[in-house]
Structure formats: structure tokens, C-alpha cells
VOTOR-249822 format. One record per atom (N, C-alpha, C): x, y, z. Coordinates in steps of 0.2 Angstrom, whole numbers, padded with zeros to 4 digits, always signed. Layout:
N
XYZ/...
END
This chain:
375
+0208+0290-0181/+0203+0291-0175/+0205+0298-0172/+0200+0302-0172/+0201+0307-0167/+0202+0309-0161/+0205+0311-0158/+0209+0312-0150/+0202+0313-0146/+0204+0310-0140/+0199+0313-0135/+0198+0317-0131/+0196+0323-0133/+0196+0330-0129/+0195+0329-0122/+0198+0334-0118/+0198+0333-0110/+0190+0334-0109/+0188+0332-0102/+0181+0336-0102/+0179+0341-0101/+0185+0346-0098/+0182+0353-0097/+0181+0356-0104/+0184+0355-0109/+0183+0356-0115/+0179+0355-0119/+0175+0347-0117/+0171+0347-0120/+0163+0348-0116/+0164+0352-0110/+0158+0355-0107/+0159+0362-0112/+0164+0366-0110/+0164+0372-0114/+0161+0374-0121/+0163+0367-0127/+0161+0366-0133/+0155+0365-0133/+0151+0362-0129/+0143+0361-0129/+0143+0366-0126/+0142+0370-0120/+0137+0378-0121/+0138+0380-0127/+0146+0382-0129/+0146+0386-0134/+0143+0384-0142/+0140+0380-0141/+0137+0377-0149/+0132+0378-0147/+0129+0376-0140/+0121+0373-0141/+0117+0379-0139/+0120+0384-0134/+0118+0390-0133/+0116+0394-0137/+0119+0397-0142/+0119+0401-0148/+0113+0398-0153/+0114+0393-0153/+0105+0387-0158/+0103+0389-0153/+0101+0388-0147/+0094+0389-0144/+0092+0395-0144/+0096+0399-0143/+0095+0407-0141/+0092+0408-0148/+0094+0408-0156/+0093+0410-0162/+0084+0405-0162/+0085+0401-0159/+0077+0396-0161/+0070+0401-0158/+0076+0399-0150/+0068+0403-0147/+0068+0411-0150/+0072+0416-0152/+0073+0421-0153/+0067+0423-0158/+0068+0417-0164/+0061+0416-0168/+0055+0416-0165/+0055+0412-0161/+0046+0412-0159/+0045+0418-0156/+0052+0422-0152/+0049+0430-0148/+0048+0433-0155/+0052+0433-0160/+0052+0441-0162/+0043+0440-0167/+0042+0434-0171/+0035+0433-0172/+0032+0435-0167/+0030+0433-0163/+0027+0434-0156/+0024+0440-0156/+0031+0444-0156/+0030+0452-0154/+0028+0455-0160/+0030+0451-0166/+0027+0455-0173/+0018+0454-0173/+0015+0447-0170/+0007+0448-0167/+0006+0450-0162/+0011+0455-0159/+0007+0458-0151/+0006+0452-0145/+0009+0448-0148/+0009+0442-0140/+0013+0442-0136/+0012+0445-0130/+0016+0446-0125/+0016+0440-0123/+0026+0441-0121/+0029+0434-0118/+0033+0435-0109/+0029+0432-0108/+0032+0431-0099/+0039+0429-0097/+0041+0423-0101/+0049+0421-0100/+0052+0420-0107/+0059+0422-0106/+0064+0419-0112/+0069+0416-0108/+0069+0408-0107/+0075+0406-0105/+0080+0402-0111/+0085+0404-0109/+0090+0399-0112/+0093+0392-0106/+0092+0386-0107/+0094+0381-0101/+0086+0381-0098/+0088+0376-0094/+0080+0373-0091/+0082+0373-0082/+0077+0372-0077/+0077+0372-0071/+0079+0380-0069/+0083+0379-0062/+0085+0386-0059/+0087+0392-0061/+0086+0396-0059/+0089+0404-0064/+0094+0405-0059/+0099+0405-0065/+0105+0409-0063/+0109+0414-0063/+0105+0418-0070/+0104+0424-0071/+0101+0426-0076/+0096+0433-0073/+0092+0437-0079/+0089+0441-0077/+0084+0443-0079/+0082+0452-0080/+0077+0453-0084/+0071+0457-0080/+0066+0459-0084/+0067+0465-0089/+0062+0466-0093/+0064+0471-0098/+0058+0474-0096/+0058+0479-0101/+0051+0485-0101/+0043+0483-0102/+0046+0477-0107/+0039+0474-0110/+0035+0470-0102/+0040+0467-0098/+0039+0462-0093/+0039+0456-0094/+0046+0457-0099/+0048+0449-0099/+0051+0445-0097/+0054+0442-0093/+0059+0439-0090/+0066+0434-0096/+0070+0436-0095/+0075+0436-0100/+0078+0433-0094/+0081+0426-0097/+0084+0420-0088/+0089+0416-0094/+0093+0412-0087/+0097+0408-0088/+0097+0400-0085/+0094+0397-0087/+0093+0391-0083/+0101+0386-0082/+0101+0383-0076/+0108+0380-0074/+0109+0374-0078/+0101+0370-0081/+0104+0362-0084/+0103+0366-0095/+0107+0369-0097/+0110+0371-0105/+0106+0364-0109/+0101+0361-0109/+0098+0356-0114/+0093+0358-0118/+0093+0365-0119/+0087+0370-0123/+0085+0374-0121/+0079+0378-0122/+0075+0382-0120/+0070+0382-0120/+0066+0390-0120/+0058+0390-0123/+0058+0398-0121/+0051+0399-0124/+0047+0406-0124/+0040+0404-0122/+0040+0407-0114/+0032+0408-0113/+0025+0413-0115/+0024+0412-0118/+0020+0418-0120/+0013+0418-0113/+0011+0424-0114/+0004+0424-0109/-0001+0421-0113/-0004+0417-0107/-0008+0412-0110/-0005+0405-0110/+0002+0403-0108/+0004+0397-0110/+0001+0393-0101/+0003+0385-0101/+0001+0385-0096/+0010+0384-0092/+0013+0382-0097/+0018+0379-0095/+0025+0381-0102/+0031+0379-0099/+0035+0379-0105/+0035+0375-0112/+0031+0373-0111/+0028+0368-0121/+0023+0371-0122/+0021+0377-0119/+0017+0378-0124/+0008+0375-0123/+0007+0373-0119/+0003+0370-0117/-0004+0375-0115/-0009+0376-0119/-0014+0382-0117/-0014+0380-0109/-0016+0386-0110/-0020+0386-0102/-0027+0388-0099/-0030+0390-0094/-0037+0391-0094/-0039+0400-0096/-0042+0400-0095/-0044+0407-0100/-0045+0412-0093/-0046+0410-0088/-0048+0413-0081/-0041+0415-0078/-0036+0410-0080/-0028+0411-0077/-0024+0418-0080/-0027+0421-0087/-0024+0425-0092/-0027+0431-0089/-0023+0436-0088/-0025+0444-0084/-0030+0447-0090/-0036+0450-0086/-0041+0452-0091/-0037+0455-0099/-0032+0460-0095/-0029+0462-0099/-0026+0462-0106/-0022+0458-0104/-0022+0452-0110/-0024+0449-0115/-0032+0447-0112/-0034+0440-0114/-0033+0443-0122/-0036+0447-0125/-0037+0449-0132/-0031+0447-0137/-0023+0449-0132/-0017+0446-0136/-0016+0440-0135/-0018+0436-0129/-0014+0430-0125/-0014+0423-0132/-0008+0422-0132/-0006+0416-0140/-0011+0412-0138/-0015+0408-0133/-0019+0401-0136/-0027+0408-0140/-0027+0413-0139/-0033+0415-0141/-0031+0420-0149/-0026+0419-0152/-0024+0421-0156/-0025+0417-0163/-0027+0418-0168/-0028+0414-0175/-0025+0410-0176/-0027+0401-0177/-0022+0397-0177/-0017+0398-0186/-0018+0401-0189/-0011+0405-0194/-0008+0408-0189/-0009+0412-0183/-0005+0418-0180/-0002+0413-0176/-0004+0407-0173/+0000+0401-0168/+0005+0398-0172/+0004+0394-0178/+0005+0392-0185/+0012+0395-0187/+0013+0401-0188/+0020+0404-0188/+0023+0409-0182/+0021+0409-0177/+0025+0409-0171/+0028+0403-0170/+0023+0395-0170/+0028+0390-0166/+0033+0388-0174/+0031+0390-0178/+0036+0387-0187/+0043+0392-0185/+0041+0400-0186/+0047+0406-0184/+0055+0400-0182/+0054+0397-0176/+0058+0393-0172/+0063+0388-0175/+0062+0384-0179/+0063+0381-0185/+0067+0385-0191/+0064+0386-0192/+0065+0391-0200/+0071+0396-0196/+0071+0397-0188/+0078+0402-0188/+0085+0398-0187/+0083+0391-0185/+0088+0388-0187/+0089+0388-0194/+0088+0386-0199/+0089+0385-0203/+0092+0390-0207/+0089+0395-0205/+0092+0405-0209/+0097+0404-0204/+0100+0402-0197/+0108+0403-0196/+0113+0397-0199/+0112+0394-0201/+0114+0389-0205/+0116+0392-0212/+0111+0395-0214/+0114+0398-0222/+0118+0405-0221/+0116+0408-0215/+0121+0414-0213/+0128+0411-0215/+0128+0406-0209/+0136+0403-0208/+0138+0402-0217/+0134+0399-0217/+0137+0395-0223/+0138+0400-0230/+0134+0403-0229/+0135+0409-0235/+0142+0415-0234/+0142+0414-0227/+0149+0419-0225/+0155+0415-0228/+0155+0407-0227/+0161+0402-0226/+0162+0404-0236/+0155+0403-0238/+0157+0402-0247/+0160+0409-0249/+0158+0412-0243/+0160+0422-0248/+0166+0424-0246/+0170+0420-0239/+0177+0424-0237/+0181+0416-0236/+0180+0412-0239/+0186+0405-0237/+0184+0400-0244/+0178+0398-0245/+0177+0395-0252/+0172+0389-0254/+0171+0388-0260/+0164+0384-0260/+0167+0376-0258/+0162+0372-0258/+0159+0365-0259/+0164+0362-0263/+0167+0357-0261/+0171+0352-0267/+0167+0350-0271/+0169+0349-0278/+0165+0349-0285/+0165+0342-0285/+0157+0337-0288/+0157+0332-0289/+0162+0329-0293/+0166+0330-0295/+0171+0328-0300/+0174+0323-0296/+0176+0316-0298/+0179+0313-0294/+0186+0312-0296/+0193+0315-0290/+0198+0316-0293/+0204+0308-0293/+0199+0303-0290/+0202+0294-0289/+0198+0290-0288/+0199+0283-0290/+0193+0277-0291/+0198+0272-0285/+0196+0267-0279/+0199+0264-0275/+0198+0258-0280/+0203+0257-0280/+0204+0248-0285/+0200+0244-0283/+0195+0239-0286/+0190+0234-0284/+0185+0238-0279/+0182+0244-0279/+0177+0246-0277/+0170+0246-0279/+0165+0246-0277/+0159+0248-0281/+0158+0252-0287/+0164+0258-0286/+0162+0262-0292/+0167+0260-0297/+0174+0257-0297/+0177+0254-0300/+0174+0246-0303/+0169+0244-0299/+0167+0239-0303/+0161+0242-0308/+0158+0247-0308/+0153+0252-0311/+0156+0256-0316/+0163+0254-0317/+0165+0258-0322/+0166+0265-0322/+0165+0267-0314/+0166+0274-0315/+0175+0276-0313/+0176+0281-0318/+0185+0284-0320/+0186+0291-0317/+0190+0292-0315/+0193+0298-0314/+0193+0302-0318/+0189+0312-0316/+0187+0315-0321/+0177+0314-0323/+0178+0309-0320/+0169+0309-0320/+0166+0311-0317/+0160+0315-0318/+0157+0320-0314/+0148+0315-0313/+0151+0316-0306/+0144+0311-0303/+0138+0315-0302/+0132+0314-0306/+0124+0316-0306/+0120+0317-0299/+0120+0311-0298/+0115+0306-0294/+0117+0301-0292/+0115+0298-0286/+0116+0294-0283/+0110+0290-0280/+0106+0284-0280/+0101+0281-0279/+0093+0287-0280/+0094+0291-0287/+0090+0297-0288/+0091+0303-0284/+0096+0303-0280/+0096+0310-0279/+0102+0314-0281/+0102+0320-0283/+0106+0323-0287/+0113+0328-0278/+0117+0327-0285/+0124+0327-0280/+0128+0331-0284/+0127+0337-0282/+0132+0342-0285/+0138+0344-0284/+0139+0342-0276/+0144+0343-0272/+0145+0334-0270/+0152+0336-0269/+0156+0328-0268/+0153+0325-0260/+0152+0332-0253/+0148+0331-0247/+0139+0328-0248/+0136+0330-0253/+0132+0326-0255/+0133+0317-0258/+0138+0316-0259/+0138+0309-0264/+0141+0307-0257/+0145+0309-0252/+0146+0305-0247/+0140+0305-0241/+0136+0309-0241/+0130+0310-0237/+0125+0304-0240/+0123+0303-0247/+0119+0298-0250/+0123+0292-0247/+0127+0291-0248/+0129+0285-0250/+0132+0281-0242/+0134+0286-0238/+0135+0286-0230/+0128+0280-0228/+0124+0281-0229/+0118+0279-0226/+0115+0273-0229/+0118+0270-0234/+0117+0265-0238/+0121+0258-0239/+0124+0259-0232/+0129+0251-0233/+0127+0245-0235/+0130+0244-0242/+0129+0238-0244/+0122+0237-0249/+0119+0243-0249/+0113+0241-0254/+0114+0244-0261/+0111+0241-0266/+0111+0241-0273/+0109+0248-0275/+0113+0253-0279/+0110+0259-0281/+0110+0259-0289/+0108+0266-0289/+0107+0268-0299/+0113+0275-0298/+0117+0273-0302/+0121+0278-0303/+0123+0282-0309/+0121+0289-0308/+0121+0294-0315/+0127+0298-0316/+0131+0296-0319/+0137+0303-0321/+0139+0303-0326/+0144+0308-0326/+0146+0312-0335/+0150+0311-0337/+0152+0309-0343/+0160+0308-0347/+0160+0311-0351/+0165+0314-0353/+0165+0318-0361/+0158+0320-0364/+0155+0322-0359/+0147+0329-0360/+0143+0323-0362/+0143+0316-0360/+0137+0311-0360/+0137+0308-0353/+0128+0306-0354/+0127+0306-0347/+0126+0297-0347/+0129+0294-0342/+0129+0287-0340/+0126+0285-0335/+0122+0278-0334/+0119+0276-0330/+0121+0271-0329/+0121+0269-0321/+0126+0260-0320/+0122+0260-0314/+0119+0252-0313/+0120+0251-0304/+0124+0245-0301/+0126+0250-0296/+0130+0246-0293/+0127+0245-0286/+0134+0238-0281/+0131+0237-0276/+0137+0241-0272/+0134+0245-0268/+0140+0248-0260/+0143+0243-0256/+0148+0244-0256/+0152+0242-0250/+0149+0244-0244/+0153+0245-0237/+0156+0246-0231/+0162+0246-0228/+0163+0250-0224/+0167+0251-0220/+0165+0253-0214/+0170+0255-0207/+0166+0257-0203/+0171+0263-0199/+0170+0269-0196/+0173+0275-0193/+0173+0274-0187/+0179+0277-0184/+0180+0275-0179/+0178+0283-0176/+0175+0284-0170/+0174+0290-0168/+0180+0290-0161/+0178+0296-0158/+0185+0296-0153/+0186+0292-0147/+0180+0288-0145/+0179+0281-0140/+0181+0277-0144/+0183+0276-0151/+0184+0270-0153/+0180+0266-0154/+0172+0270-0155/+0167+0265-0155/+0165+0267-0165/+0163+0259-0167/+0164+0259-0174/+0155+0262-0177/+0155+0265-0183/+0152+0265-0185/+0150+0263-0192/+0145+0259-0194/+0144+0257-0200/+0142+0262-0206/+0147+0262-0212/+0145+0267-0217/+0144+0264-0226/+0141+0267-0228/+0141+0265-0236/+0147+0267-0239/+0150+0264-0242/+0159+0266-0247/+0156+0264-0255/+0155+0270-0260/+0157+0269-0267/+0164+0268-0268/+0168+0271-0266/+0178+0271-0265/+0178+0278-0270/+0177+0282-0271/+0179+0288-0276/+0182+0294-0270/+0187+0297-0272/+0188+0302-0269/+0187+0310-0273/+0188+0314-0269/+0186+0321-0275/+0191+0324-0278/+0192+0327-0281/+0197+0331-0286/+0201+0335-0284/+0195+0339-0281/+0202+0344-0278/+0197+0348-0271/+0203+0351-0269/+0199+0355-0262/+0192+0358-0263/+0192+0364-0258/+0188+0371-0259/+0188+0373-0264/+0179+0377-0268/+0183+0380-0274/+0183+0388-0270/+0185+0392-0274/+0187+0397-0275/+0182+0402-0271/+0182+0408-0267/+0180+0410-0264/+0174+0415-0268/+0165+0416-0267/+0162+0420-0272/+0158+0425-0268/+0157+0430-0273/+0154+0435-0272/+0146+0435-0266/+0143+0438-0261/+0139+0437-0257/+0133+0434-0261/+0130+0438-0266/+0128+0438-0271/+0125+0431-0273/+0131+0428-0274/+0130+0420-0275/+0129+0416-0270/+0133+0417-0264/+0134+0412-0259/+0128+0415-0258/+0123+0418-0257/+0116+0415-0251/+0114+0412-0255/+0112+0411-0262/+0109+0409-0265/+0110+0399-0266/+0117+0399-0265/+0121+0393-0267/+0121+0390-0256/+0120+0392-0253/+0120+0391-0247/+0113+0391-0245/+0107+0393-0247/+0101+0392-0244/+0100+0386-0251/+0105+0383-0255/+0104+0376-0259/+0107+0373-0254/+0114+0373-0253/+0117+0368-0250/+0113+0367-0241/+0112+0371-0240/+0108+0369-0231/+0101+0366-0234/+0097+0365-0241/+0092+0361-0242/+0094+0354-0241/+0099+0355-0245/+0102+0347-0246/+0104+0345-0241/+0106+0348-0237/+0109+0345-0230/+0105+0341-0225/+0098+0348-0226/+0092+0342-0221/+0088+0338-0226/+0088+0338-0234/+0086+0333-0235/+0089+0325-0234/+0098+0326-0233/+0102+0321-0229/+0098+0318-0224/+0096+0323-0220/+0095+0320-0214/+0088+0317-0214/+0085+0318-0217/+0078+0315-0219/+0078+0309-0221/+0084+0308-0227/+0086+0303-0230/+0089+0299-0224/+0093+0300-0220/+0094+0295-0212/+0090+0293-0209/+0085+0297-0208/+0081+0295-0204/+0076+0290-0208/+0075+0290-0214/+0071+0285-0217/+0073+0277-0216/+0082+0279-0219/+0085+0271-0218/+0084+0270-0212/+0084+0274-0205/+0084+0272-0199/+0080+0268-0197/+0073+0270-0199/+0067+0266-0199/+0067+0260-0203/+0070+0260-0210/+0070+0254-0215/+0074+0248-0210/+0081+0251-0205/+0082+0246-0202/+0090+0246-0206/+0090+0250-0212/+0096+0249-0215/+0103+0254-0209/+0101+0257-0205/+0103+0261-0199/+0106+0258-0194/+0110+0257-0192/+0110+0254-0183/+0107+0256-0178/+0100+0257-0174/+0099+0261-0170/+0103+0263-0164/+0108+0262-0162/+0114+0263-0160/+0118+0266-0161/+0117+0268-0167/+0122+0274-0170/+0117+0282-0169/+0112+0281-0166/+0110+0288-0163/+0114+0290-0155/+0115+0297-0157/+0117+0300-0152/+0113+0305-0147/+0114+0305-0141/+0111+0311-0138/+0116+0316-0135/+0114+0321-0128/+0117+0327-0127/+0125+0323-0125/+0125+0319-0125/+0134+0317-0122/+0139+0316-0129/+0135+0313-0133/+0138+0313-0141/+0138+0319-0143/+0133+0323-0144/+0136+0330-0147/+0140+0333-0142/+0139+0333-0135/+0144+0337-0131/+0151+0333-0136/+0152+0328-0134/+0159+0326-0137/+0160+0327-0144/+0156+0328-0146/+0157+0328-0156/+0160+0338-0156/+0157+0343-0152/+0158+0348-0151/+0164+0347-0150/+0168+0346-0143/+0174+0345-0143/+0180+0344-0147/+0177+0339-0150/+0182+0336-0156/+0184+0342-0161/+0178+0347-0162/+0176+0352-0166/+0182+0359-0164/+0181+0359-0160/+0184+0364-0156/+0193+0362-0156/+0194+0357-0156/+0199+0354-0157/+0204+0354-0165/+0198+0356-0168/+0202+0355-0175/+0201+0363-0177/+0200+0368-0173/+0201+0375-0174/+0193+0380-0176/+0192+0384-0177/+0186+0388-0178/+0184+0389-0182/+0184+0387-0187/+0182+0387-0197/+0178+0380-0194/+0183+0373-0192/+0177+0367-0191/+0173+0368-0187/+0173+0369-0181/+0170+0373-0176/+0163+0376-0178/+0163+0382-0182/+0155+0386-0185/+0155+0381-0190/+0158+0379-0194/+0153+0373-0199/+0149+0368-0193/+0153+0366-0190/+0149+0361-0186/+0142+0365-0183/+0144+0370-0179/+0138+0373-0179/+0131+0374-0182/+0132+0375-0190/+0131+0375-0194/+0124+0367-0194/+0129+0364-0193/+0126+0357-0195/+0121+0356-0190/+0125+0358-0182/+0121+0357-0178/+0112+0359-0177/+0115+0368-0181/+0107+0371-0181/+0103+0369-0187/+0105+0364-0193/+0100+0359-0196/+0096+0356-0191/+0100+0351-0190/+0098+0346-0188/+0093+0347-0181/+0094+0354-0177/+0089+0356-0171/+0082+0360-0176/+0083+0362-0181/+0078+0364-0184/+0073+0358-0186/+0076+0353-0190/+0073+0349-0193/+0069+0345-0187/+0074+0343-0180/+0070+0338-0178/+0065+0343-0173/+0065+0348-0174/+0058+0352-0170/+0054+0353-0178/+0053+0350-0181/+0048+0348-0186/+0043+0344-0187/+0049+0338-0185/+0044+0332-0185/+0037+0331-0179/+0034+0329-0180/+0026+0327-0179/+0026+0324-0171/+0029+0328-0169/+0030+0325-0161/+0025+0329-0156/+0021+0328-0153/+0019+0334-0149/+0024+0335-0142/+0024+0342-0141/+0028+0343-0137/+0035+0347-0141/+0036+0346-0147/+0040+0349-0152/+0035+0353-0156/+0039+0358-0160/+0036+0361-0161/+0032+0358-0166/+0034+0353-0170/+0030+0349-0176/+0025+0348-0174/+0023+0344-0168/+0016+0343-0166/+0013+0348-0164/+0016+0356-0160/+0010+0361-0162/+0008+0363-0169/+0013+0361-0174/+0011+0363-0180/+0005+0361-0182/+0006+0352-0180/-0001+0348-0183/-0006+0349-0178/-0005+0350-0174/-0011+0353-0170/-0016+0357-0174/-0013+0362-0175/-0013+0370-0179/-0017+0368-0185/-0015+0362-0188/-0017+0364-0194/-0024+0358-0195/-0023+0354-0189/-0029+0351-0189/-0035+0354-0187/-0035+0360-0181/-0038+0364-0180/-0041+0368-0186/-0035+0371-0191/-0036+0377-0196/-0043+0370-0201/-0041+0366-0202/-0045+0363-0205/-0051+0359-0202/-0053+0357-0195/-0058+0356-0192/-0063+0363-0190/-0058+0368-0190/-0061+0376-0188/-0066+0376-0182/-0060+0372-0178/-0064+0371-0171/-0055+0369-0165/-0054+0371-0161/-0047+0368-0156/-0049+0361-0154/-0042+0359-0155/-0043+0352-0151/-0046+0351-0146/-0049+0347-0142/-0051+0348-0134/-0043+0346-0131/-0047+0350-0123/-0042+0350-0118/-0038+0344-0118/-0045+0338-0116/-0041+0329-0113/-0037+0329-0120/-0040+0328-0126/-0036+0326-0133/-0028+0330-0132/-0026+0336-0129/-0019+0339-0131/-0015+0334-0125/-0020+0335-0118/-0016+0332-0113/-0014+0326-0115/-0016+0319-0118/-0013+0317-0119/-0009+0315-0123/-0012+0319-0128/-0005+0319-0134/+0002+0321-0131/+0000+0328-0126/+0007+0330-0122/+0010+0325-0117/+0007+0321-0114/+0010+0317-0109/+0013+0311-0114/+0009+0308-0122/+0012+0303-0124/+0018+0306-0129/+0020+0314-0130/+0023+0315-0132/+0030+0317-0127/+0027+0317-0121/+0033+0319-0115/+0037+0312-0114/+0033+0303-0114/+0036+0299-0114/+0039+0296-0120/+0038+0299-0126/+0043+0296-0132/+0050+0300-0131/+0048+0309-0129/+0055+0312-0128/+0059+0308-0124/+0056+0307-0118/+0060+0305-0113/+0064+0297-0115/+0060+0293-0117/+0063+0286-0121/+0068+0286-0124/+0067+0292-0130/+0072+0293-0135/+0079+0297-0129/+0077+0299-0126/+0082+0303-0122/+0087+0298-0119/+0084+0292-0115/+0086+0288-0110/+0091+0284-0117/+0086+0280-0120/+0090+0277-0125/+0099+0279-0130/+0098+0288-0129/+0102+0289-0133/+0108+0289-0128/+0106+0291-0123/+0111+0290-0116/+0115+0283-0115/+0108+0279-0116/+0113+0274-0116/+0119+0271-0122/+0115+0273-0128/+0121+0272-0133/+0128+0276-0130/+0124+0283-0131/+0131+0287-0129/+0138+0283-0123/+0135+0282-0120/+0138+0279-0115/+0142+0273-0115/+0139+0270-0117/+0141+0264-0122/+0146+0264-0128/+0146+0269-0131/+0154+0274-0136/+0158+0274-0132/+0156+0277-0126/+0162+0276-0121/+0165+0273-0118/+0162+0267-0119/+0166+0260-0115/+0163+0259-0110/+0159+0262-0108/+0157+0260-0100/+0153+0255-0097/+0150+0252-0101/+0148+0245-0103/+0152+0241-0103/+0157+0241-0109/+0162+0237-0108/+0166+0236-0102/+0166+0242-0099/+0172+0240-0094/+0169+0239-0087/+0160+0238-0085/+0158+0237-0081/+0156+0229-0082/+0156+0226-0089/+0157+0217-0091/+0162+0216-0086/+0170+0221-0090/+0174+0215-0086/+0175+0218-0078/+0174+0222-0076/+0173+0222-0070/+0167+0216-0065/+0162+0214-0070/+0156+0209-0065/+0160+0202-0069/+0163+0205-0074/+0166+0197-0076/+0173+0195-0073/
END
């Protein structure tokens, strides 16, 4: 189990993670923006009060908000920080010709996408620097079978090279633990290599459970194999972006794959975290040095791109579908229709927010220790 970092350290580790993602995210939607001639009124990083910032030439307000849980870019034209059009009479004459709500829904369409996708492009950064000057992926090769496990009773031996796991391919051993992570206990197809033949078994996964640094357990899938050998060998730029914009695929395809079982129910929903978990999962990060630190990073700014994907309004995903409903009705949605998509999209945020608060806090014990205090 991992030590628990003090708390000024683990305030410190979350700016310094979660500032740098938001800065890169919104960064995308100005610099699109500016590449459509949409002028933008605010760039905040953090929300509420300004604690510091500064107009630029353009007249944009470049701030710092006091509460560090995101940002945004207002462009003219918006009504609000999501993005929320606004009335046509509010936008200075001037303007009106570039103001975002009156710009091509393709020209909205990759301004609010830009945001997204630049997480995803600092992910392969990091991760193509880590392959070019420290070294790649541990090889599927598995370097030990745990006696009487799944993959021991599946027949697979040391020196075998795992394909796939439940259909999806695992070329790196972090993939075979990412598949298999999220399937406790369920029956898979497993494909791997022996002596240049390819075999098929299914087996049923184990379980076990992780303990994170409250001691609070979590439930995971166990085939029992371990890998062969470390890092491999450090490779040319050349190769890394190209093996790094594969490995950040697979990564959010991981997390897709989570969030499926999450839904299926094969997940705990308890085991989601919100800003208090990643504050403290930083910490830990920061604690094991600065190699683990930017990969974490890394992982971080997956996981903020993907979930400003999803079909949420209020996220970017749901301006997406807006966009593309629009692109294919060839007419905007009406005002009442956004506003409520936007208020029932502001109470799912906030549900999921309250909810993960409480798990969060519940890892911590505070639950438990306010039982035996009323008991």
C-alpha cells in the first residue's frame, strides 16, 4: 500500500497536474478559434474569482480563477462560460460577422473538438519523449505463470506471447493488465503464441483487491502472469510518435472498455473517483519521483479528453452533438431545446460530482469513523 502523502503535497500535486491539462485543453479551443477569426473575451484557468491576469492586444482577458477544477474560453457571442449562445442583440455590431454562435456549425464542430484532441496530442508528446529518452512498453511476453491461476489453469507457460485478451489485442503487457483489470471474475477467450503457433483457451479470471493509500480496497481481474522483463530499449523519435499515438489509442480504448463494464454493472460504482481522488492519486505520483509523475500526467490528460467526449451537454461532447444535429437538420436547435439540455446536463454534472465526493471521502475513512463516533 502506498504511503499517504501529507496534504500540502497533495494540494501542490493537483495544481501542478491539473493546471497544465486544462491550460493545453482550453489552449485548443483559442488557438482554433483564432485560426476562424473568433474573437475570445476570456481565457481562464480555475473558476470563480480572479486572482490574476491581464489583457492582451486582441482584448482578451487571460485570468486565473481561485477554485483550480477546470476552465474555459469565452468567445464573443457566448452567453456564459459553456458556451451557451447568446442573444444576437448582446454581440457588438462589430463582431456579429465573427461572433462563434454565428459561425458554421463545421467552424463550431472543430473549435469545441480542438479541446479534446489537445489532450490527447499532450499524452503522445509525453509519451513519445518517455519512449525516445527512458524506453518503450514491457513486451507481452509473459516472464511467470502464478500456480493455480487462470492462466495456469488455461495452460498458458512462461515465454508465451499473449495476442488478445476477451478480443482485444495486447501488444504491451499494460494492455493485458488494463483488459483484464476490469473483468473480475468473468469468462474470457484467450489468444497467444508458442513456438510461431497461435493458440486459443478460455478461461475463467480470478480476483483480487488493491489497496490504495486510505486502505480502501478495490476490486480487480487476476489472470496471474507476470512480464518478462522491464522497459525495452530506448528508440529513435521517428518511431516513438508513431508507437505512442498507438499506445495513447489503446489507453482511451481502456477506458471506454471501463466505462462499459461500469454500466454492465461488472464495475463497483464506488470505485469512481472525483477531484479529492485524483488530488491524492497526484500526490502519491509525485511521491514516487518525476518520470511517474508526467506518465501520470499523461494518463491524466487521456482520461480529461475522453470524458469531454462523451454526449454530455455542457461538455464538449454534447456541443458536438448538438453540431452535428444541427449540420444534419440544417437548421440550430431552438433556444428552450439547449436550455434544457444545458440545465439537465448541469444536474447530471453536478450528481456525478456530489456522488464521487462521497466515494472519495469514504476511501478516507470518514464514514467509518463518523459510525463509530454516532455508535
Amino acid at each position: 500500500m502506498l504511503s499517504q502523502p501529507p496534504l500540502w503535497l497533495v494540494l501542490i500535486a493537483f495544481v501542478c497536474a491539473l493546471g497544465p491539462l486544462v491550460f493545453f485543453h482550453e489552449l485548443g479551443h483559442y488557438l482554433v478559434g483564432r485560426w476562424f477569426k473568433v474573437p475570445a473575451e476570456v481565457f481562464s484557468i480555475g473558476f470563480g474569482r480572479e486572482i490574476l491576469g491581464w489583457t492582451d492586444r486582441q482584448g482578451t482577458r487571460w485570468k486565473v480563477g481561485w477554485l483550480p477544477l477546470g476552465g474555459y474560453v469565452k468567445f464573443v457571442g457566448d452567453m456564459n462560460a459553456a458556451s451557451v449562445p447568446g442573444e444576437e442583440s448582446d454581440v457588438p455590431e462589430e463582431f456579429r460577422d465573427r461572433a462563434f454562435q454565428f459561425r458554421p456549425a463545421w467552424q463550431r464542430f472543430l473549435i469545441v473538438l480542438a479541446g479534446p484532441m489537445a489532450n490527447f496530442l499532450l499524452a503522445i508528446l509525453i509519451f513519445a519523449a518517455f519512449f525516445t529518452f527512458v524506453g518503450t512498453p514491457r513486451t507481452n511476453v509473459i516472464g511467470a505463470v502464478q500456480a493455480g491461476s487462470a492462466a495456469a489453469t488455461g495452460g498458458i507457460q512462461a515465454g508465451d506471447r499473449i495476442i488478445s485478451v476477451a478480443g482485444r489485442d495486447t501488444p504491451s503487457f499494460d494492455d493485458i493488465f488494463n483488459v483484464v483489470a476490469v473483468r473480475p471474475g468473468e469468462t474470457v477467450d484467450i489468444a497467444f503464441e508458442r513456438g510461431g503457433a497461435v493458440r486459443e483457451v478460455e478461461v475463467k479470471l480470478g480476483s483480487d483487491y488493491l489497496e490504495d493509500a486510505s486502505g480502501q480496497k478495490q476490486e480487480r481481474g487476476l489472470l496471474g502472469v507476470y512480464p518478462g522483463a522491464g522497459i525495452g530499449e530506448p528508440i529513435p523519435v521517428y518511431r516513438a510518435v508513431p508507437l505512442a499515438c498507438d499506445y495513447t489509442w489503446r489507453l482511451t480504448r481502456s477506458i471506454a472498455d471501463g466505462l462499459v463494464q461500469l454500466i454492465r454493472g461488472a464495475i463497483s460504482p464506488k470505485q469512481l473517483g472525483g477531484p479529492i481522488k485524483i488530488a491524492q492519486v497526484a500526490g502519491q505520483g509525485v511521491e514516487l519521483g518525476l518520470l511517474p509523475f508526467v506518465q501520470l500526467m499523461a494518463l491524466f490528460s487521456i482520461n480529461l479528453g475522453f470524458i469531454n467526449l462523451l454526449p454530455v451537454p455542457m461538455l464538449d461532447g454534447g456541443h458536438l452533438l448538438f453540431y452535428a444535429v444541427e449540420a444534419v437538420r440544417r437548421r440550430p436547435i431552438s433556444a428552450r431545446a439547449l436550455d434544457w439540455a444545458f440545465r439537465g446536463g448541469l444536474a447530471l454534472i453536478l450528481a456525478l460530482l456530489i456522488f464521487t465526493t462521497v466515494n472519495d471521502l469514504g476511501s478516507l475513512g470518514l464514514w467509518d469513523r463518523l459510525q463509530r463516533l454516532i455508535g
